[in-house]
C-alpha positions as CSV (number, residue, x, y, z in Angstrom):
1,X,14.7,-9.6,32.9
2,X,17.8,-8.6,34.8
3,X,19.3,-7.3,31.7
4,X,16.1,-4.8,31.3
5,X,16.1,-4.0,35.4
6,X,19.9,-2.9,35.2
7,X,19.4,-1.3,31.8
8,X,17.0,1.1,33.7
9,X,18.8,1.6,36.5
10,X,22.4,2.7,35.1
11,X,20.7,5.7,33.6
12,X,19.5,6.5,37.0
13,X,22.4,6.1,38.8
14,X,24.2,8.7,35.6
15,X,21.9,10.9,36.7
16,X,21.9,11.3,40.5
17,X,25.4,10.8,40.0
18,X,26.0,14.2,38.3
19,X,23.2,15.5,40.2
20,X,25.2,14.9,43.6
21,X,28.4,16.8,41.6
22,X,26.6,20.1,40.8
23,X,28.6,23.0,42.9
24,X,26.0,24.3,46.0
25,X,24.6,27.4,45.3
26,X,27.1,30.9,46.0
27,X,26.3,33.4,48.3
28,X,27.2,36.5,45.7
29,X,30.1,38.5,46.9
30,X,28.4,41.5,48.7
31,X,26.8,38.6,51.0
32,X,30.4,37.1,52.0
33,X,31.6,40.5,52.6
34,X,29.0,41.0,54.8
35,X,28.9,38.0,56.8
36,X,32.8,38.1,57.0
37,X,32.5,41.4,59.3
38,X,29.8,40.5,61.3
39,X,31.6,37.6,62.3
40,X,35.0,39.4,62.7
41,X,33.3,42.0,64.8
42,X,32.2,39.7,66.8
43,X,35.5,38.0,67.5
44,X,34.2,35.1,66.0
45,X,38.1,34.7,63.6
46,X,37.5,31.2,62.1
47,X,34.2,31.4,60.6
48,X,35.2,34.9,59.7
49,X,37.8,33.4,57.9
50,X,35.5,31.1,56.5
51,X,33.4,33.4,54.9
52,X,36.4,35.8,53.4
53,X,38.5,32.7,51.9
54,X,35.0,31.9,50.1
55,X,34.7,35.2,48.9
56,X,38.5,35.7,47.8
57,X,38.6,32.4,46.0
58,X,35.1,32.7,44.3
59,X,35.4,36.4,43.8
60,X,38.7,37.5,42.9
61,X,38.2,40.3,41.0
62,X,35.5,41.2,42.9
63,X,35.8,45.0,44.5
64,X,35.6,43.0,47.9
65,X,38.3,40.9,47.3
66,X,40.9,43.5,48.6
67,X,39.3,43.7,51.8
68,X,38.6,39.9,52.0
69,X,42.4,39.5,51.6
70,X,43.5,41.8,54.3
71,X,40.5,40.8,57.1
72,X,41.8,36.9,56.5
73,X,45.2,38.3,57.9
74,X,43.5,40.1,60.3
75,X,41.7,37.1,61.6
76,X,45.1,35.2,61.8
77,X,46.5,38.0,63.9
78,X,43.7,38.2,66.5
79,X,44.2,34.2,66.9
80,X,47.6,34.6,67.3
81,X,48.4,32.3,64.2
82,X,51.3,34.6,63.9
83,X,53.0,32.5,61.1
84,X,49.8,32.9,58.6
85,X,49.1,36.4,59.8
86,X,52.8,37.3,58.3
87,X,52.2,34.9,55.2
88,X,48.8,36.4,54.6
89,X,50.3,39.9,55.1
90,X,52.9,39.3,53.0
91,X,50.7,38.2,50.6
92,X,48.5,41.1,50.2
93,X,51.7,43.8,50.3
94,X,53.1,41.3,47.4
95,X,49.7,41.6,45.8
96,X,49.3,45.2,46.4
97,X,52.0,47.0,46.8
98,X,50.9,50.7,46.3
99,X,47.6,50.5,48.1
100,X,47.2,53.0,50.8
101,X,46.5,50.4,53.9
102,X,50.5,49.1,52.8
103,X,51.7,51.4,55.8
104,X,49.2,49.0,58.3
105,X,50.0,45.9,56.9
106,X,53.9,46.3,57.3
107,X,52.6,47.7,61.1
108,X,50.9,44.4,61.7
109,X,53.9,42.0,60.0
110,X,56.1,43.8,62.5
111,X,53.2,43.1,65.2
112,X,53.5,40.0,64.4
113,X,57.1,38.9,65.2
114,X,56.8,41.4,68.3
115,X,54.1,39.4,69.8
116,X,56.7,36.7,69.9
117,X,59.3,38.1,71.5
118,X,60.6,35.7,74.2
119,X,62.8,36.7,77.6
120,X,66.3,37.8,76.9
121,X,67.4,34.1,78.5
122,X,65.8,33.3,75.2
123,X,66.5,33.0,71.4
124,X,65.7,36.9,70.5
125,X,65.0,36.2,66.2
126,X,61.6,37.8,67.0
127,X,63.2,40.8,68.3
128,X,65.4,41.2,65.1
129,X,62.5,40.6,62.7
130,X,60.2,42.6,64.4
131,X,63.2,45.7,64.6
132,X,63.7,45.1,60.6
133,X,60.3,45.6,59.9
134,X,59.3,48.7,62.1
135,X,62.7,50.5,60.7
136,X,61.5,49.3,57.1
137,X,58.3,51.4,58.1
138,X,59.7,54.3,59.1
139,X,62.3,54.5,56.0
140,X,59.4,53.6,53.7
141,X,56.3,56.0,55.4
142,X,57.9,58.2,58.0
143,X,55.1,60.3,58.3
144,X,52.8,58.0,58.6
145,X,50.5,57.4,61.9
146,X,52.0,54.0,62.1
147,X,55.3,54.5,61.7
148,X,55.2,56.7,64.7
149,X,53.1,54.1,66.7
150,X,56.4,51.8,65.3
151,X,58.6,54.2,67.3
152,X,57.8,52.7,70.8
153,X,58.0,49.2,70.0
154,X,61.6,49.5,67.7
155,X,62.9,50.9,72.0
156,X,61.7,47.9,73.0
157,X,63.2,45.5,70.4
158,X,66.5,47.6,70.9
159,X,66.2,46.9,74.7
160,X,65.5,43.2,74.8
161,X,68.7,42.6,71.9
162,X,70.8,45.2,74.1
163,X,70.0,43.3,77.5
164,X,70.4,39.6,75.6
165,X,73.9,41.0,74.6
166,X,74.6,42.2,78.4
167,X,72.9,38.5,79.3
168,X,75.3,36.3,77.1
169,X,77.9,38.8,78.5
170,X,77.5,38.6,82.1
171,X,77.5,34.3,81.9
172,X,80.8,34.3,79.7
173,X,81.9,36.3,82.6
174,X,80.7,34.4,85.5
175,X,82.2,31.4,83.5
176,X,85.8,32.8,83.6
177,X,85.3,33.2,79.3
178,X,86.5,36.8,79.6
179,X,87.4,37.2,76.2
180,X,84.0,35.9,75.0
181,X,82.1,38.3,77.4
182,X,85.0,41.1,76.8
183,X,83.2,40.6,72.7
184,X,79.5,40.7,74.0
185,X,80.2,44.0,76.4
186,X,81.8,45.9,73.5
187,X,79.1,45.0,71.2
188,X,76.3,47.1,73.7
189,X,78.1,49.6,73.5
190,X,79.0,49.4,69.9
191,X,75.4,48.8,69.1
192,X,72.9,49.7,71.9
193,X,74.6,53.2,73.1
194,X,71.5,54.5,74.2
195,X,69.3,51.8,76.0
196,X,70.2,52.2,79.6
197,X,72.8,49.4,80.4
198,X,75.3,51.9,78.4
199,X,77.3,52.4,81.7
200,X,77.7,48.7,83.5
201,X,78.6,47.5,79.8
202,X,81.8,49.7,80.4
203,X,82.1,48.8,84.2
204,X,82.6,45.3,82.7
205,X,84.4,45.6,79.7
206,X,87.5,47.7,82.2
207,X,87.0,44.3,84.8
208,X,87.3,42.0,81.4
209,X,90.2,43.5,80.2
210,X,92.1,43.9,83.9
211,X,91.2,40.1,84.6
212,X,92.7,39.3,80.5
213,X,95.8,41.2,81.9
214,X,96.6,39.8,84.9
215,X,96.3,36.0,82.7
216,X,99.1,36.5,80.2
């Protein structure tokens, strides 16, 4: 009898089983899309997210997949998950490299870094990266609206790695390394002439190299 009860259940259990493994139903593409923007217009990032990794990995040749792509970095960005805004941006200029919304994307991977710039007491990579990729703008789309937007934050950059210079500078000098500041003065002026700090830079490069005298 147990033999016959068993017998009748195994097929039972083979068939829930598989039953329990069908894939839920998919919202077609046009829906993701959709509910992707509403949710991103209303600030709502993760389940915009959400809804445009469903539709890029269900839908990948889908005409909405270009846009799903780019609103996922997007999302990223406005979280300030800087590291997979850039991957995701990175992504999508790897992916499609002659579309005509390239010009914003390298705008945004250079907003990106910018956002983490730190004070010049600080490690200033952000400032470096972020200066790369606004001057990779301008070389690449010079005419371009956001190349010209780029223009006001490549001053900044150029400010906060000129005054980090005059920093580093100024405590070798207080620390009696005149050499070592004598190297960080010469390098504003060598590569920061026009920032505004142009002038002490050479105040302190003429006291460095008086001080350097009077110790041979």
């Amino acid at each position: 009898m147990k033999r016959i009860f068993l017998t009748f259940l195994i097929p039972l259990f083979m068939i829930y089983g598989c039953a329990s493994l069908e894939p839920k139903e998919e919202k077609p593409a046009h829906e993701l899309a959709s509910d992707g923007m509403e949710e991103f217009k209303k600030e709502n990032y993760k389940k915009a997210i959400e809804s445009f990794e469903k539709l890029r990995d269900w839908y990948p040749f889908s005409k909405f997949a270009i846009l799903a792509e780019l609103k996922i970095a997007d999302s990223h960005y406005y979280l300030k998950e800087y590291e997979e805004a850039v991957f995701a941006y990175e992504e999508f200029e790897g992916l499609h490299p002659s579309n005509e919304v390239i010009p914003y994307v390298i705008y945004q991977i250079g907003l990106c870094y910018f956002e983490q710039i730190d004070t010049i007491d600080r490690d200033q990579t952000s400032s470096s990266k972020a200066l790369d990729i606004f001057k990779r703008l301008n070389q690449q789309f010079p005419e371009n609206e956001y190349a010209l937007k780029a223009g006001e934050y490549i001053n900044i950059c150029l400010k906060n790695l000129a005054e980090r210079e005059f920093y580093v500078g100024l405590f070798y000098y207080k620390s009696k390394h005149y050499k070592a500041a004598l190297h960080r003065f010469r390098k504003v002026i060598k590569n920061y002439p026009d920032i505004g700090i142009h002038q002490k830079a050479l105040e302190y490069i003429a006291l460095c190299e008086a001080l350097l005298k009077k110790q041979k």
